[in-house]
C-alpha positions as CSV (number, residue, x, y, z in Angstrom):
1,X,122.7,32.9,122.9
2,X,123.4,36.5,123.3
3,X,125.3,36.2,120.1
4,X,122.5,34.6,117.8
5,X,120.1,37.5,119.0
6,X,122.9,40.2,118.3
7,X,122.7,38.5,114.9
8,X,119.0,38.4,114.1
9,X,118.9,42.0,114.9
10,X,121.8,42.6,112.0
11,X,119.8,40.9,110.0
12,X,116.1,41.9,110.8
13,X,117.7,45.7,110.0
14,X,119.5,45.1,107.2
15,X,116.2,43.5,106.0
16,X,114.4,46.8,107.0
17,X,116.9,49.1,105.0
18,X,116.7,46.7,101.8
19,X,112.8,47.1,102.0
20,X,113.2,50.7,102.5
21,X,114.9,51.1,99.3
22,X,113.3,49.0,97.5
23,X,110.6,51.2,98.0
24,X,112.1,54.0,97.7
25,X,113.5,53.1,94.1
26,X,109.8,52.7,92.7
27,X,108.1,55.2,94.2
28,X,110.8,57.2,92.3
29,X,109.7,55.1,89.0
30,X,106.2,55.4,89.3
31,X,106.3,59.6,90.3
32,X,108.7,59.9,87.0
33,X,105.8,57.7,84.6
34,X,102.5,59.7,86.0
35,X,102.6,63.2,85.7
36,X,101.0,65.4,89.0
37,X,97.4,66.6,88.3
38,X,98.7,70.0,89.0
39,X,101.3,69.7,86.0
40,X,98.3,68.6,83.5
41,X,94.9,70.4,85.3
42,X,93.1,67.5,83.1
43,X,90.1,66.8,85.8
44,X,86.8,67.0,85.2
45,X,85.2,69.4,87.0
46,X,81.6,71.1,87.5
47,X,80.3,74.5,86.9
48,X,78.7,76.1,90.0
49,X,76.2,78.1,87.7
50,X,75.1,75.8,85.1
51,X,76.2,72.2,86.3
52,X,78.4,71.3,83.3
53,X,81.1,69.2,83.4
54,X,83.8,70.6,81.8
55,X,87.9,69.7,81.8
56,X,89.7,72.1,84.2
57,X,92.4,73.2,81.7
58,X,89.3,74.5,79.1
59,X,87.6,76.1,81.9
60,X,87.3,80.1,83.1
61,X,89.2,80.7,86.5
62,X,87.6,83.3,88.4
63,X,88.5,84.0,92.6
64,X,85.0,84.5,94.2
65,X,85.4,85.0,98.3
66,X,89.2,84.5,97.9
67,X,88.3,81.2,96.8
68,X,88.9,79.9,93.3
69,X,85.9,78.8,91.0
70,X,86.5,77.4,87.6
71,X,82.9,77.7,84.8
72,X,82.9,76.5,81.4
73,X,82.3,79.7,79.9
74,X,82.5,83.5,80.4
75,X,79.2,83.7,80.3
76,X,78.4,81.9,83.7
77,X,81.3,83.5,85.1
78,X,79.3,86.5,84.8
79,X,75.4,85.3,85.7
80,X,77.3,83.3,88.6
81,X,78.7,86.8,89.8
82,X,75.6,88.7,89.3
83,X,73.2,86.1,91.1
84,X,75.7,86.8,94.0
85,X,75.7,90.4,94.3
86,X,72.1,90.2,93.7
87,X,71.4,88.3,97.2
């Protein structure tokens, strides 16, 4: 008896480890077939002054409050600012 369970706990692990790289071998596949967002910036993101949606990559990065702020143009960049130091 002792020996059958000694034996369904090889195999129950060995079952375990196959699974494990299994899964490790395509998570591998699918991270080398989608690039990162961070490698291609391609989101679609909002202006805080005007409300356009705009992609990332096009936009104007400015760091307002130590906090980064992307606007679709110069221009809002610079009313965004303004309104700011108006308050």
């Amino acid at each position: 008896m002792v020996d059958l369970l000694i034996f369904l706990l090889i195999v129950w692990g060995g079952w375990r480890l196959v699974k494990f790289f299994i899964k490790a071998y395509f998570d591998s596949l699918n991270s080398a077939q989608e690039p990162n967002d961070s490698d291609t910036d391609t989101d679609l993101i909002r202006d805080p002054q005007c409300g356009t949606y705009f992609l990332k990559q096009e936009g104007v990065r400015g760091v307002i409050g130590g906090r980064t702020v992307y606007f679709c143009s110069r221009q809002c960049y610079e009313r965004y600012v303004a309104n700011r130091s108006a308050k």
